[in-house]
N, C-alpha and C positions, 0 to 999 in steps of 0.2 A: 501428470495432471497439474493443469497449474490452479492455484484455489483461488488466485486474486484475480485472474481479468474475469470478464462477462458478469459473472454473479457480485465482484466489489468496487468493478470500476463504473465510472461515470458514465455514460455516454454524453456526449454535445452534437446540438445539432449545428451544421456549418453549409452554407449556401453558397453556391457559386454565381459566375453572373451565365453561361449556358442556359438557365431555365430564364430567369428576368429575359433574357436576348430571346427565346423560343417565343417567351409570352406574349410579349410586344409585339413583333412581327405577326403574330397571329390572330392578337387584339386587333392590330390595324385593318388590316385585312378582312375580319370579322366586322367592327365596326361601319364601316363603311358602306355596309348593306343599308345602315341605319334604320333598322326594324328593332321593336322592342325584343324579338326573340331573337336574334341574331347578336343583340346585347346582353340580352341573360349568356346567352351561351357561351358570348366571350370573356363575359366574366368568371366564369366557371372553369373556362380555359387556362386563362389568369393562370389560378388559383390553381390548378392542377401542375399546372407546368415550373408557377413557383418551387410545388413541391420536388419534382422531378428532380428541380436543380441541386435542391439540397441532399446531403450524404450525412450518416451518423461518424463518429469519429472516438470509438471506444481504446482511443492510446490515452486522450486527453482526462486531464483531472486536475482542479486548482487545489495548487500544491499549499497548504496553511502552515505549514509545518509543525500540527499538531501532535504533543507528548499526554499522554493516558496519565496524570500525576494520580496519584495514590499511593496508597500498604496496598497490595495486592498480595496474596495467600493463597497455599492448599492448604491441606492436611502435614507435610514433609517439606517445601521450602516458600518461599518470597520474594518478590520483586519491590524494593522501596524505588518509587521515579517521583524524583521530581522537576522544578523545572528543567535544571542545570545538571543532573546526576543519577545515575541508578545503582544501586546496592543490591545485589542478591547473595541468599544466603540458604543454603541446604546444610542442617546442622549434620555433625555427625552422628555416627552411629556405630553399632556393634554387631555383627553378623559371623558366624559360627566361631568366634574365639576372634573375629579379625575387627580390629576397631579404626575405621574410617574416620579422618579428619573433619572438619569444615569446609563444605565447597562456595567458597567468594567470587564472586566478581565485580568490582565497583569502575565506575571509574566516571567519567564529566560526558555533559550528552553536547557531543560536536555537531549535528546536523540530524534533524527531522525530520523526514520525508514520508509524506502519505502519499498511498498506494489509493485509495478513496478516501470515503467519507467515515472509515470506521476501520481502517486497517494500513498499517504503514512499517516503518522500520525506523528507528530509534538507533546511531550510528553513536560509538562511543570511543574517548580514548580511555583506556585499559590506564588505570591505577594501582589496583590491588585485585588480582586472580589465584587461585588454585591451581589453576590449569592454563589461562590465558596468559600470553607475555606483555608484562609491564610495559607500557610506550605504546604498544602494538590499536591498532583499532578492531572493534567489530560489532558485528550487528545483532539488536534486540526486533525479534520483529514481536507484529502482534498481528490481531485480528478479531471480527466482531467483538469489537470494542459495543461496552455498553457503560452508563452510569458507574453500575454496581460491579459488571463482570467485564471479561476480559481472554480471549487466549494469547500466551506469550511463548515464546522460543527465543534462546541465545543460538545463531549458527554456528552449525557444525559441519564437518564433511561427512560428506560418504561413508559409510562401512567399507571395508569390518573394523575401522581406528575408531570411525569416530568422533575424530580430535576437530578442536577448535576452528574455526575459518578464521584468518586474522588479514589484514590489511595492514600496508606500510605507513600508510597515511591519510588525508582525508579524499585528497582526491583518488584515490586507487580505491577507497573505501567506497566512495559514492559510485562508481564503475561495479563491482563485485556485490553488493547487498543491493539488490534489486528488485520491482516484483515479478520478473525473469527468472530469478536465481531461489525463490523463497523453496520451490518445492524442492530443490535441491538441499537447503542450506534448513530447511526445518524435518527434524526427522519423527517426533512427534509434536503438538500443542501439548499445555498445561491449562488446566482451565483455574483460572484464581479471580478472586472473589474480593471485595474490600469487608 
């Protein structure tokens, strides 16, 4: 299931000239009887066949390149975004005698891309990770983005690993974190809160 077309993408409407050519032709045609009902009706004509001509177009969405800046929080970790940069941080912890590090990811935000108008992916080069490789890039998505709230995901692969998605660079980066690849690449949301 993919979560971002239909329900977060745009649609546009886009007209071709087939309806305006139907129109016309049929306007003239109509007109030419030169009666008042014979021009209602080709005007209605028009106006229907305008419509025909045009097609919805739900690939499209102007791209802003908007970043969610805030402290976003649960209850257990954090995304600091700001323009330029994101910081996350799941402190550690202690579970049955076994005492779990810090999990980091920081690193500079290379490329922006909204998916709509309230959901997009956040492309980063990797600085300082736990688990990510230094140099490497990868992607922060989000979704129903609001004021106050917010869900976020860092990609990941598949099960049963688990492990990181990373990208060599930015352009392999911008090919791979997609909104194609989200349901792939998010294995659950986080919901954080400012």
């Amino acid at each position: 299931m993919n979560l971002f077309r239909g329900s977060l993408t745009q649609r546009r409407r886009t007209c071709g000239s087939r309806g305006a050519k139907n129109a016309g032709v049929l306007a003239a045609k109509v007109f030419a009887a030169n009666t008042f009902a014979a021009n209602t009706f080709a005007a209605i004509f028009v106006v229907v066949f305008l419509v025909m001509g045009c097609s919805f177009d739900d690939n499209e969405h102007e791209d802003r390149g908007f970043i969610p800046v805030g402290e976003w929080i649960t209850s257990f970790d954090s995304y600091t975004i700001t323009n330029d940069s994101i910081n996350y941080l799941m402190a550690g912890s202690e579970w049955e005698g076994i005492i779990y590090p810090d999990t980091i990811l920081n690193g500079s935000i290379e490329k922006a891309v909204d998916f709509s108008n309230d959901s997009g992916i956040l492309i980063i080069k990797i600085t300082e990770a736990t688990f990510n490789t230094v140099d490497k890039y990868t992607g922060v998505y989000y979704s129903e983005y609001k004021s106050s709230s917010v869900k976020i995901s860092t990609a990941i692969g598949p099960g049963p690993d688990y492990l990181p998605v990373e990208a060599n660079n930015l352009s392999e980066a911008l090919s791979l974190f997609t909104v194609d690849n989200a349901s792939t690449h998010v294995l659950t949301w986080g919901v954080y809160t400012k």
